[in-house]
PAZAPA-4460 file (N, C-alpha, C; in steps of 0.05 Angstrom, whole numbers, plus 32768, in hexadecimal, padded with zeros to 4 digits):
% residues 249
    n_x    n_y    n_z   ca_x   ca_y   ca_z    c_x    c_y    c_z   seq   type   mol
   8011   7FE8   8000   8000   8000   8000   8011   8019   8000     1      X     A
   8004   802C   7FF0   8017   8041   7FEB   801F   8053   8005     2      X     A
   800F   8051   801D   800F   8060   802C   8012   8055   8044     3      X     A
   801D   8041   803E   8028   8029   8058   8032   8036   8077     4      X     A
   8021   8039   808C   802C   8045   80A3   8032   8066   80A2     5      X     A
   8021   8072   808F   801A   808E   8093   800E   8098   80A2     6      X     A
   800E   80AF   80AF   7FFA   80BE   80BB   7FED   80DB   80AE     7      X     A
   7FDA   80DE   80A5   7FCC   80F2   8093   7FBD   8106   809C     8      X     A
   7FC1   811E   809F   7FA4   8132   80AE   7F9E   813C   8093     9      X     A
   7F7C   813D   8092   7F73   814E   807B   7F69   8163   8087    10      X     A
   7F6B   8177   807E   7F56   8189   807B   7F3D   818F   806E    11      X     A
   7F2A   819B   8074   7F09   8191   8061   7F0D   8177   805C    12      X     A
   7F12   8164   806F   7F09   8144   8064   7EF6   8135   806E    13      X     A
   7EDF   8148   807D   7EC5   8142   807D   7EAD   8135   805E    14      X     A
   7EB9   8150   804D   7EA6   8142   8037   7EB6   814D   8017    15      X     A
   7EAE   813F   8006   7EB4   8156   7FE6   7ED2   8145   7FDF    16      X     A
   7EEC   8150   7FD5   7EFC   813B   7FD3   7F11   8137   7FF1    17      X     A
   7F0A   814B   7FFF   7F15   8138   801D   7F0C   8123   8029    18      X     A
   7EF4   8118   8023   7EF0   810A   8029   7EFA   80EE   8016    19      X     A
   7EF5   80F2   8001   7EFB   80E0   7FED   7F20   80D7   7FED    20      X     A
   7F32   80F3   7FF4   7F46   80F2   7FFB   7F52   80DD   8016    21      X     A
   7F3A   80E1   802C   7F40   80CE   803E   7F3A   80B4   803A    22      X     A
   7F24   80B2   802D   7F24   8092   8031   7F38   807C   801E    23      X     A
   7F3A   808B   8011   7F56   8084   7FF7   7F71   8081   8007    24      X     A
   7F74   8094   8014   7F90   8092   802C   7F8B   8078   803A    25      X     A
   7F78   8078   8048   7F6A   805E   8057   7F72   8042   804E    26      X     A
   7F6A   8042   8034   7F67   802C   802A   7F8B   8026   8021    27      X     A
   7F9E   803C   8019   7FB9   803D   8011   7FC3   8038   802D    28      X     A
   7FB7   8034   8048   7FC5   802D   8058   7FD2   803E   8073    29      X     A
   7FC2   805F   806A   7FC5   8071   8075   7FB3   806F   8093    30      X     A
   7FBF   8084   80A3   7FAC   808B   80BF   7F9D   80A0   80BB    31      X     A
   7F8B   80A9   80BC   7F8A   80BA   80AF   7F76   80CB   80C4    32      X     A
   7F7E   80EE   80C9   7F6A   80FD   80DD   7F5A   811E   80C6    33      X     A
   7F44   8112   80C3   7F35   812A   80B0   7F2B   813F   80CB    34      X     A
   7F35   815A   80C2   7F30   8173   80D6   7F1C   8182   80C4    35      X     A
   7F02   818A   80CE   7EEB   818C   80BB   7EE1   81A5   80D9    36      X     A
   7ED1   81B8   80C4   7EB9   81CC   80D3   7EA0   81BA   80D4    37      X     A
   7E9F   81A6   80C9   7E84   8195   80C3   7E83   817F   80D5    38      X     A
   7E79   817E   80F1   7E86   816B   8102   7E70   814B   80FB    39      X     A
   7E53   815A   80F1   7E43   813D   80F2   7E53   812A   80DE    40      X     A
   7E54   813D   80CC   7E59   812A   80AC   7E78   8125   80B5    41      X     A
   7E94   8125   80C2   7EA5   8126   80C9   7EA2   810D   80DF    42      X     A
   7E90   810B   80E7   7E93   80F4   80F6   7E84   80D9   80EC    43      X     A
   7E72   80E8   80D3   7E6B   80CC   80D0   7E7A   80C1   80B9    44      X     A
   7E96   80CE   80AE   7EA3   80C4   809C   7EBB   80AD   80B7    45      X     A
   7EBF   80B9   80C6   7EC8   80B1   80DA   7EC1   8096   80E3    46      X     A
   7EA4   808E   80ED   7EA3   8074   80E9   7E95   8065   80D9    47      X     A
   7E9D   8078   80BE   7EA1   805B   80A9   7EB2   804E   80A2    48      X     A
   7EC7   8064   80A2   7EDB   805B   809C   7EEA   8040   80B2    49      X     A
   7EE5   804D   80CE   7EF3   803A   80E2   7ED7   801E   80DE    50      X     A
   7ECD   8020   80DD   7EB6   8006   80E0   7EBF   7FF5   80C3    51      X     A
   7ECE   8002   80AD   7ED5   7FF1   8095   7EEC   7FE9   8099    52      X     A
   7EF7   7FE6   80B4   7F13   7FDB   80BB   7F2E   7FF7   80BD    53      X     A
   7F2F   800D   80AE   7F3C   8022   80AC   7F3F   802D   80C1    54      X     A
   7F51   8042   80CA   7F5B   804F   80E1   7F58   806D   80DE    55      X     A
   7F44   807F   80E8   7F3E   8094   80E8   7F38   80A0   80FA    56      X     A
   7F3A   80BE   80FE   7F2F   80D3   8116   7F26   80EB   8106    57      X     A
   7F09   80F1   810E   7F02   810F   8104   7F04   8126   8120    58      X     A
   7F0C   813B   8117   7F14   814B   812E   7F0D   8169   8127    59      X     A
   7F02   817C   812F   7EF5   8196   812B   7F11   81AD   8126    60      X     A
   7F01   81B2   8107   7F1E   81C8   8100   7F18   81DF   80ED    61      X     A
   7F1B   81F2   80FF   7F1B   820E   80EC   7F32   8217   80E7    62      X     A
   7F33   8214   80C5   7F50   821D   80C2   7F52   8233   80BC    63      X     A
   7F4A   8244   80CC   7F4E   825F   80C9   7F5D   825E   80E5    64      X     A
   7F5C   8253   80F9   7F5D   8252   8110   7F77   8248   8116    65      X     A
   7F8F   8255   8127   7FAE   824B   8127   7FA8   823F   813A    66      X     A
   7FA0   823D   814F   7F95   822C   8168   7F89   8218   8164    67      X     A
   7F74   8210   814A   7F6B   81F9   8149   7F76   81E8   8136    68      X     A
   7F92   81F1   8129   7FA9   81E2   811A   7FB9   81CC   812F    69      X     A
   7FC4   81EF   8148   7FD0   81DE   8159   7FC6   81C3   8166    70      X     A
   7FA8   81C3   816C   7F99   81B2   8177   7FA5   8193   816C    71      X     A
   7F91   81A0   814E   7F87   8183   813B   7FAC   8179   8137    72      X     A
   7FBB   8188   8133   7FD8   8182   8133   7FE0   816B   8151    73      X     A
   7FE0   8173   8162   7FE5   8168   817D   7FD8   8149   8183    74      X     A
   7FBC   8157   817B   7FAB   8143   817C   7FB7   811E   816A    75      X     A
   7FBA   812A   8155   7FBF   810F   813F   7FD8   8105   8144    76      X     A
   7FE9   8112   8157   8009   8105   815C   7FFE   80FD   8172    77      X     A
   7FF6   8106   8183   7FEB   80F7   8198   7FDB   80DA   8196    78      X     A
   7FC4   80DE   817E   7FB8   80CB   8178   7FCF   80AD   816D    79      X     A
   7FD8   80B9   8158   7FE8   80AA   8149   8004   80A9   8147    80      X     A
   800E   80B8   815C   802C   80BE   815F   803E   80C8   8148    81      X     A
   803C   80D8   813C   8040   80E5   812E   802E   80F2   8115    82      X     A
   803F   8102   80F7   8035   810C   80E5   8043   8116   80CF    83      X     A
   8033   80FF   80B8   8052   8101   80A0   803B   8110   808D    84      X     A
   8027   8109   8083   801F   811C   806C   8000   8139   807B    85      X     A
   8005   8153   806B   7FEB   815B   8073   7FDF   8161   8055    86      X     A
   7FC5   815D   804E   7FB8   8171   8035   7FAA   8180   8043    87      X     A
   7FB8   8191   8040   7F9F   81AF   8039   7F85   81B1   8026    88      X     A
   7F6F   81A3   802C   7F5C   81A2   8019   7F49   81BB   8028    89      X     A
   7F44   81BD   8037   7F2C   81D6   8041   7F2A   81E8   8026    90      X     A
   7F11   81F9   8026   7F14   820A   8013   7EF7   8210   8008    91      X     A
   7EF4   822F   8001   7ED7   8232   7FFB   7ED9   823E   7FDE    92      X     A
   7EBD   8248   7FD4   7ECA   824C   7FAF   7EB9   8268   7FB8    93      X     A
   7EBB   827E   7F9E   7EAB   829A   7FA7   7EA9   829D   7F90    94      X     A
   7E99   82A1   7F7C   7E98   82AF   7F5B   7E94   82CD   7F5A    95      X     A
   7EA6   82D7   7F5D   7E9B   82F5   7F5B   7EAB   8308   7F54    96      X     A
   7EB2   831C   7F44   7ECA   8325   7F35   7ED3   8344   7F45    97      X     A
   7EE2   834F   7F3C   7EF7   835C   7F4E   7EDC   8373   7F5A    98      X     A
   7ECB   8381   7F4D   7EB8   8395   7F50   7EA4   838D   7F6D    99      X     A
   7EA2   836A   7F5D   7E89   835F   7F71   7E8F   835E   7F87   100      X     A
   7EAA   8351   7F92   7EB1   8341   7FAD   7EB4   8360   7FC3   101      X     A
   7EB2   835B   7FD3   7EAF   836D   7FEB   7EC3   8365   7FF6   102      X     A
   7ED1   8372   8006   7EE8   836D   8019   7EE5   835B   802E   103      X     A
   7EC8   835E   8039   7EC7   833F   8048   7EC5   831E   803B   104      X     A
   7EBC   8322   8027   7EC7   830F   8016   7EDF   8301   800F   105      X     A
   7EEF   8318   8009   7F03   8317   7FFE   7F0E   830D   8019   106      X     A
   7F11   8316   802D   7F24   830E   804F   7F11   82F2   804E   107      X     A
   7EF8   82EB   804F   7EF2   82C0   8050   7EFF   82B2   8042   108      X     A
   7F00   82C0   8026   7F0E   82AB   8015   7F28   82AB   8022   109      X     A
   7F38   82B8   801E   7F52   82BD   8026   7F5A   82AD   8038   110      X     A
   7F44   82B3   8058   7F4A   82AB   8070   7F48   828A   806C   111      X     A
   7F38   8283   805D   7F2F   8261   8059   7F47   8254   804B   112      X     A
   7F4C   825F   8030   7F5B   8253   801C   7F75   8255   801F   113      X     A
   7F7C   826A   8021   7F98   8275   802A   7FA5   8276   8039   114      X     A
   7F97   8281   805B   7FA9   8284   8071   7FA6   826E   807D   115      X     A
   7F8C   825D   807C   7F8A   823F   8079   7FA1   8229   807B   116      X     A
   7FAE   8230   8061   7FC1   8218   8053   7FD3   821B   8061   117      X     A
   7FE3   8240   805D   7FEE   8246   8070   7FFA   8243   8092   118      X     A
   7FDE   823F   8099   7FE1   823C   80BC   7FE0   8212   80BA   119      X     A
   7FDB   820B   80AA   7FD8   81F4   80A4   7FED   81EB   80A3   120      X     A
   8002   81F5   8094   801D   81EA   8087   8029   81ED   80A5   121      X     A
   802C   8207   80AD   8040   8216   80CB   803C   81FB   80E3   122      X     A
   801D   81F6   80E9   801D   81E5   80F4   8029   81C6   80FB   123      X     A
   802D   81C4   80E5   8034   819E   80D7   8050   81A5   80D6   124      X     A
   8058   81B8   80D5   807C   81B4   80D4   808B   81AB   80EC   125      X     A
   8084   81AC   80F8   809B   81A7   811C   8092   8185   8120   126      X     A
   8076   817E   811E   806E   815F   8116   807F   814F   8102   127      X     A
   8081   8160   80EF   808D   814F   80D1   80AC   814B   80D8   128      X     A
   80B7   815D   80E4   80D3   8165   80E3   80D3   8148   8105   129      X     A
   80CD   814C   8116   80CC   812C   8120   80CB   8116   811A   130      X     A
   80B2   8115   8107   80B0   8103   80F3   80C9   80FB   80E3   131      X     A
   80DC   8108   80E2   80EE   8105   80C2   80F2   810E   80A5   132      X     A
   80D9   8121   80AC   80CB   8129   8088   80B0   8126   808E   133      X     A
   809D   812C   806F   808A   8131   8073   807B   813B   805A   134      X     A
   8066   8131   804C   805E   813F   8036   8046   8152   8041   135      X     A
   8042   8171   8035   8028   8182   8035   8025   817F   8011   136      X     A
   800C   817A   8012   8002   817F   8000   7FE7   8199   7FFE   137      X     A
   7FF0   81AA   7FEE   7FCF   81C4   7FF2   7FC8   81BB   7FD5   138      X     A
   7FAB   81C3   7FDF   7F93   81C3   7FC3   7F94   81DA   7FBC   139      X     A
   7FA4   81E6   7FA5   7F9A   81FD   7F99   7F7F   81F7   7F83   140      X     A
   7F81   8204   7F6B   7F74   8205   7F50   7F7C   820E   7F42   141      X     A
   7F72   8207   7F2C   7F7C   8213   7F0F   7F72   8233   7F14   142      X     A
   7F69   8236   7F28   7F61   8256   7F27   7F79   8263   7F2A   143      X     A
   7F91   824B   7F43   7FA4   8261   7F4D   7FB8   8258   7F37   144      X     A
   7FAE   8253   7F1D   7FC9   8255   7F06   7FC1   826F   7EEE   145      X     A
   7FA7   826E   7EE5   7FA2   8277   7ED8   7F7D   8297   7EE1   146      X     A
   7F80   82A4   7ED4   7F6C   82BD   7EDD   7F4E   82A8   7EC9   147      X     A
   7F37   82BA   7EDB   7F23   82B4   7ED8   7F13   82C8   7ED9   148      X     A
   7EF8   82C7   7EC5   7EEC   82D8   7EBE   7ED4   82E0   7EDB   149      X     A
   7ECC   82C9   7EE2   7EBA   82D0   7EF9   7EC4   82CF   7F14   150      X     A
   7EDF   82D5   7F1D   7EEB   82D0   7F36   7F02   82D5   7F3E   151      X     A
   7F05   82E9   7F55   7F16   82F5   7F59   7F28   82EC   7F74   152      X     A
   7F1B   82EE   7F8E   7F23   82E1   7F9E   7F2C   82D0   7FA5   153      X     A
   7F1A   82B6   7F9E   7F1A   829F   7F92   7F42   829D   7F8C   154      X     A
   7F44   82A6   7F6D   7F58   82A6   7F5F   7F65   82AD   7F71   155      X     A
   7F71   82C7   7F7A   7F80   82CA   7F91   7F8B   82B9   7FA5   156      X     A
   7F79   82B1   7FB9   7F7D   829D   7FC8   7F8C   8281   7FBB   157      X     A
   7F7F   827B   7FB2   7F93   825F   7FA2   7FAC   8264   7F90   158      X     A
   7FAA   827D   7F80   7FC6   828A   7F7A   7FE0   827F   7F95   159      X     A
   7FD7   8296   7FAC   7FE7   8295   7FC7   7FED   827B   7FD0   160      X     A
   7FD6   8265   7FC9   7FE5   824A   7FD7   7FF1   8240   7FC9   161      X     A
   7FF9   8251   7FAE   8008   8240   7F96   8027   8244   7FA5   162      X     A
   8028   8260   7FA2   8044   826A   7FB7   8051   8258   7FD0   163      X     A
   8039   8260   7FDE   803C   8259   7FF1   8047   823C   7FF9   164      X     A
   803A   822B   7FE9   804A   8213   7FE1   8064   820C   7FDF   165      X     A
   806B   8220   7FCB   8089   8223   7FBE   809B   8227   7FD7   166      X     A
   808E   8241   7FDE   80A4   8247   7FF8   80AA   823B   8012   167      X     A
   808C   8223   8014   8093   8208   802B   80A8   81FB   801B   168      X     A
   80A0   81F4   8002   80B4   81E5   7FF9   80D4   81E5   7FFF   169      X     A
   80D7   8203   7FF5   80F1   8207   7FF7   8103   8205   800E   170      X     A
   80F4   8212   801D   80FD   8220   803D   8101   8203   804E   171      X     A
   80ED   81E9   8049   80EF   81D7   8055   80FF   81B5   804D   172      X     A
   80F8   81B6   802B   810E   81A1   801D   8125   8195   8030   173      X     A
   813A   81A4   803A   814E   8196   8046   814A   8185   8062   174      X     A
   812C   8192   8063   8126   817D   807A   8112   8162   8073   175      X     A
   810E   8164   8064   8100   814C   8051   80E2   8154   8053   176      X     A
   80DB   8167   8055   80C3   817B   8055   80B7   817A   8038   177      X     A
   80AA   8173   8025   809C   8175   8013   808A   8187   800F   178      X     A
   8085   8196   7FFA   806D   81A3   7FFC   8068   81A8   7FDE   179      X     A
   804C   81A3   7FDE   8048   81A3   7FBB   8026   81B0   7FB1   180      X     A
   8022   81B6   7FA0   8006   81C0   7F9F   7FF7   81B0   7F82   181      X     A
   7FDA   81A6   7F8F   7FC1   81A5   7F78   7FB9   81B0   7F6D   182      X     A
   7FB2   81B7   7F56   7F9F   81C9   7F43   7F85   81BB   7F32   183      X     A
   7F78   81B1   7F48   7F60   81A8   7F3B   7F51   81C1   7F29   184      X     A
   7F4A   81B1   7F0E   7F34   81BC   7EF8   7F1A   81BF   7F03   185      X     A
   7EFF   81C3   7EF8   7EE9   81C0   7F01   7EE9   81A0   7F03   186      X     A
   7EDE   8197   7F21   7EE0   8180   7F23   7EC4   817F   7F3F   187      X     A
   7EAB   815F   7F34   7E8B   8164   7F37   7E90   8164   7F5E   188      X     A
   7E96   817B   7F69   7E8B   817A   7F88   7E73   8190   7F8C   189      X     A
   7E75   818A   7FAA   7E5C   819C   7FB3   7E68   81BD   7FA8   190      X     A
   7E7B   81CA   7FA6   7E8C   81D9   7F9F   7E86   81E0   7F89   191      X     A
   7E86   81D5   7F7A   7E86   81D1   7F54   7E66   81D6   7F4F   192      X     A
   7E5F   81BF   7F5B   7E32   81D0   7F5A   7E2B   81EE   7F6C   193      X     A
   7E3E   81EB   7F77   7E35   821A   7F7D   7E44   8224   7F76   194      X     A
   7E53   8217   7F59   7E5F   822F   7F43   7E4A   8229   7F29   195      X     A
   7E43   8218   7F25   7E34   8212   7F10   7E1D   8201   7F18   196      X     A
   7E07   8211   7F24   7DEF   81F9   7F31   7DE1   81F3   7F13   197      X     A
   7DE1   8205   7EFF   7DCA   81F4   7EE6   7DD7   81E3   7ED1   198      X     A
   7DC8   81D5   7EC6   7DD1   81B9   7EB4   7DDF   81D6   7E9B   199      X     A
   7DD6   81E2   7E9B   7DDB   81F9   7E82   7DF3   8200   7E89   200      X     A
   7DFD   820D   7E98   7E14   821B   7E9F   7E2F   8203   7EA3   201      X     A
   7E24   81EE   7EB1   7E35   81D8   7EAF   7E43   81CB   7E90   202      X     A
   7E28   81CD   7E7E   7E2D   81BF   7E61   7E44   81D4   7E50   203      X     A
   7E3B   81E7   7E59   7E50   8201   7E4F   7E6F   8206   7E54   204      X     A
   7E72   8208   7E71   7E89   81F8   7E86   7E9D   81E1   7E71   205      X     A
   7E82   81C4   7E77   7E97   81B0   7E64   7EA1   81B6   7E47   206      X     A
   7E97   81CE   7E34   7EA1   81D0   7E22   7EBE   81D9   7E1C   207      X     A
   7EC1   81EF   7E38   7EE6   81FD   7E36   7EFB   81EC   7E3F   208      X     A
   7EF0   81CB   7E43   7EFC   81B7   7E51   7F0A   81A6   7E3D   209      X     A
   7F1D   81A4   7E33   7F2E   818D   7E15   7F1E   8175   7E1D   210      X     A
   7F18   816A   7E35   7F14   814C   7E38   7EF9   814E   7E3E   211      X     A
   7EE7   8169   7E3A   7ED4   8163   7E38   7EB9   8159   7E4B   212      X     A
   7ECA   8155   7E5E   7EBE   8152   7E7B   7EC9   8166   7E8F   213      X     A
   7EBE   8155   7EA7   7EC0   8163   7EB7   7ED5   8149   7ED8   214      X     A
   7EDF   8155   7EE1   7EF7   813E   7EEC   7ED8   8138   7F08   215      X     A
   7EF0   811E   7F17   7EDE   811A   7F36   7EED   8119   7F4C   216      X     A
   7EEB   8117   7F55   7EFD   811A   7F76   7F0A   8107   7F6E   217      X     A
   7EFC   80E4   7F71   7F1A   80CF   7F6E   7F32   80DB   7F57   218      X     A
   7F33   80E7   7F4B   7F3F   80EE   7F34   7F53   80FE   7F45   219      X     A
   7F51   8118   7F5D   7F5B   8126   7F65   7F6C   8115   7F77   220      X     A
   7F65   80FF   7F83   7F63   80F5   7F9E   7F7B   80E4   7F90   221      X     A
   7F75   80DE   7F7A   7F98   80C4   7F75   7FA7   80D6   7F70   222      X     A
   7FA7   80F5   7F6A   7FBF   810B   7F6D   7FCB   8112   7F82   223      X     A
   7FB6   8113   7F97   7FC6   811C   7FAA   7FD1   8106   7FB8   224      X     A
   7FC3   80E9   7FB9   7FD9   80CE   7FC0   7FEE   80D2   7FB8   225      X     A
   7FF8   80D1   7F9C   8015   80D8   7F92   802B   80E3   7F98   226      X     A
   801B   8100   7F9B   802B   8111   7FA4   8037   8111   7FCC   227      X     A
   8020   8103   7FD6   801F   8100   7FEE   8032   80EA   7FF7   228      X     A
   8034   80D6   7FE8   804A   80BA   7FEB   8061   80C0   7FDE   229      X     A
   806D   80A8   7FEC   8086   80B0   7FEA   8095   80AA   7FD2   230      X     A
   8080   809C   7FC4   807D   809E   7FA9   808F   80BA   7F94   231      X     A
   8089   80CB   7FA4   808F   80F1   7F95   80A1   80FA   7FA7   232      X     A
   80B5   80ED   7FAF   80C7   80F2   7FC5   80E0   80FF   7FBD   233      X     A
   80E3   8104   7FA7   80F0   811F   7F9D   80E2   8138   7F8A   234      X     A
   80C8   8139   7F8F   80B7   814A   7F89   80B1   8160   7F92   235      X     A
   80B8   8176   7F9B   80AF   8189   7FAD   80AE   81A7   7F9E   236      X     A
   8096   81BE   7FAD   809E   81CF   7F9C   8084   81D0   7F78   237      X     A
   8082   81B6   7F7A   8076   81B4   7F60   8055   81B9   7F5F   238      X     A
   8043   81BA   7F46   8023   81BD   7F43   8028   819D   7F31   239      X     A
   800D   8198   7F40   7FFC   8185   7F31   7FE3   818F   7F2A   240      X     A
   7FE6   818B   7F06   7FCD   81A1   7EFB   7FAF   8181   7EFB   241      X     A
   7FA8   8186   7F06   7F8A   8165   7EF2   7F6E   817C   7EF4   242      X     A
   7F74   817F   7ED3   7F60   8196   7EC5   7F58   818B   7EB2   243      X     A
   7F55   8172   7EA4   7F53   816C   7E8A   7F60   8173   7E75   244      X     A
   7F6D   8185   7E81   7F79   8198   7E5E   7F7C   81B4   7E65   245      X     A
   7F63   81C1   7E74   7F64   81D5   7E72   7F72   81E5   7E76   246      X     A
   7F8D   81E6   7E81   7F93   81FE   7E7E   7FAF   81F9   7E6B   247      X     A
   7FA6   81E2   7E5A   7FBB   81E4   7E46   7FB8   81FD   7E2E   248      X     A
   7FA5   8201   7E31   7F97   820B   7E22   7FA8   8228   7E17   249      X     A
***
C-alpha cells in the first residue's frame, strides 16, 4: 500500500473531495484525522470509515483559527504518535469580479483559502521535522494559474497558495519537508453546483474543456496520493494541473 504506516490530517475532510481524499488514504494504508467545521457529517465519515476496518479521527477545525491548528496538530500526534503528510483541502468558491466583491468578502475568502493553508502548513512543521520529513500538499485551482472572467477573490486566494507553496517548499526541502500544490479544473462537487447550479450553464462550462467533461474528486484524490507518497519524494515546489486540458489552452 502506497501509504503504508502514514499519518494524514485533512483539512475540509468532512465532505466534497476531502472526504473522498480520506478514504483513499484509508484504504492506501494511511491513519488518517479529517479537521472539518462540519462536525455531524465529520463524524459520520468517521465511523464509516473505522466500522470498514480503517483507522480514523474527525476533530473540529477552523482554519482560520491558529489555535485550532495547534489543537487538531497536538491532537493527531497524540492520537497516532506522530505526522508525515497534511492536505490543505478546506476552501470556499465566491463568483464575483473586482467591482462586485466587497472587502468583507474579499477578507473570508482570503481568511479560508489562504491564511488557512498558511496557518495550516506553520502548524505541521515542528511535527514533520520530528517525524523526519513530511509531505504538505495545498489545493489550489486553475484559478490560482490563470485570470477569470467572473472572479476575483476567488483567483487571488489560490494564486497566494500557489506561492506560498513554493516558499514552504524551499525554506523547508533540506529538512525533508515537501510541499507541493493542486490545481484542480472544474471538477462535479457541492462547490462546482454553486458555481454552475443549471444544466445550461454547466453544458456551456463543458464546452471550454478539450476533454470535454467535467473531472470528479476520485480523479483529484489519486493526485494528491502521488504527490503525498513517497512515491514524489524528490518533488517539491511543484503544481499538479488535473483540468482536462484546460489551461493548455
Amino acid at each position: 500500500m502506497r501509504l503504508e504506516g502514514k499519518v494524514a490530517l485533512i483539512s475540509g475532510g468532512a465532505r466534497g473531495m476531502g472526504a473522498v481524499e480520506a478514504k483513499l488514504f484509508v484504504r492506501e494504508g494511511a491513519r488518517v484525522v479529517m479537521g472539518d467545521v462540519l462536525t455531524e457529517e465529520g463524524e459520520k465519515l468517521e465511523a464509516e470509515i473505522n466500522e470498514a476496518g480503517g483507522e480514523a479521527l474527525f476533530v473540529e477545525l477552523d482554519v482560520t483559527k491558529e489555535e485550532d491548528w495547534d489543537r487538531v496538530v497536538a491532537t493527531t500526534v497524540n492520537r497516532f504518535g506522530k505526522l508525515d503528510i497534511l492536505v490543505n483541502n478546506a476552501g470556499v468558491y465566491d463568483l464575483s469580479t473586482v467591482e462586485e466583491t466587497s472587502g468583507e468578502a474579499w477578507d473570508r475568502i482570503m481568511d479560508i483559502n489562504a491564511k488557512g493553508q498558511f496557518l495550516g502548513s506553520k502548524a505541521v512543521i515542528g511535527a514533520m521535522r520530528q517525524a523526519g520529513g513530511g509531505s504538505i500538499v495545498n489545493i489550489s485551482s486553475t484559478a490560482g494559474l490563470v485570470g477569470s472572467r467572473g472572479s476575483s477573490a476567488y483567483n487571488a486566494s489560490k494564486g497566494a497558495v500557489r506561492l506560498l507553496t513554493k516558499a514552504t517548499a524551499v525554506q523547508y526541502a533540506a529538512e525533508g519537508i515537501r510541499a507541493n500544490s493542486i490545481h484542480p479544473g472544474p471538477i462535479e462537487t457541492d462547490m462546482f453546483q454553486q458555481a454552475y447550479p443549471s444544466s445550461e450553464a454547466r453544458a456551456r462550462r463543458a464546452t471550454e474543456i478539450p476533454a470535454s467533461r467535467f473531472g470528479n474528486a476520485e480523479e483529484v484524490a489519486y493526485g494528491v496520493l502521488f504527490v503525498a507518497s513517497d512515491e514524489a519524494s524528490f518533488m517539491t515546489g511543484s503544481e499538479l494541473v488535473i483540468d482536462g486540458g484546460q489551461t493548455a489552452m
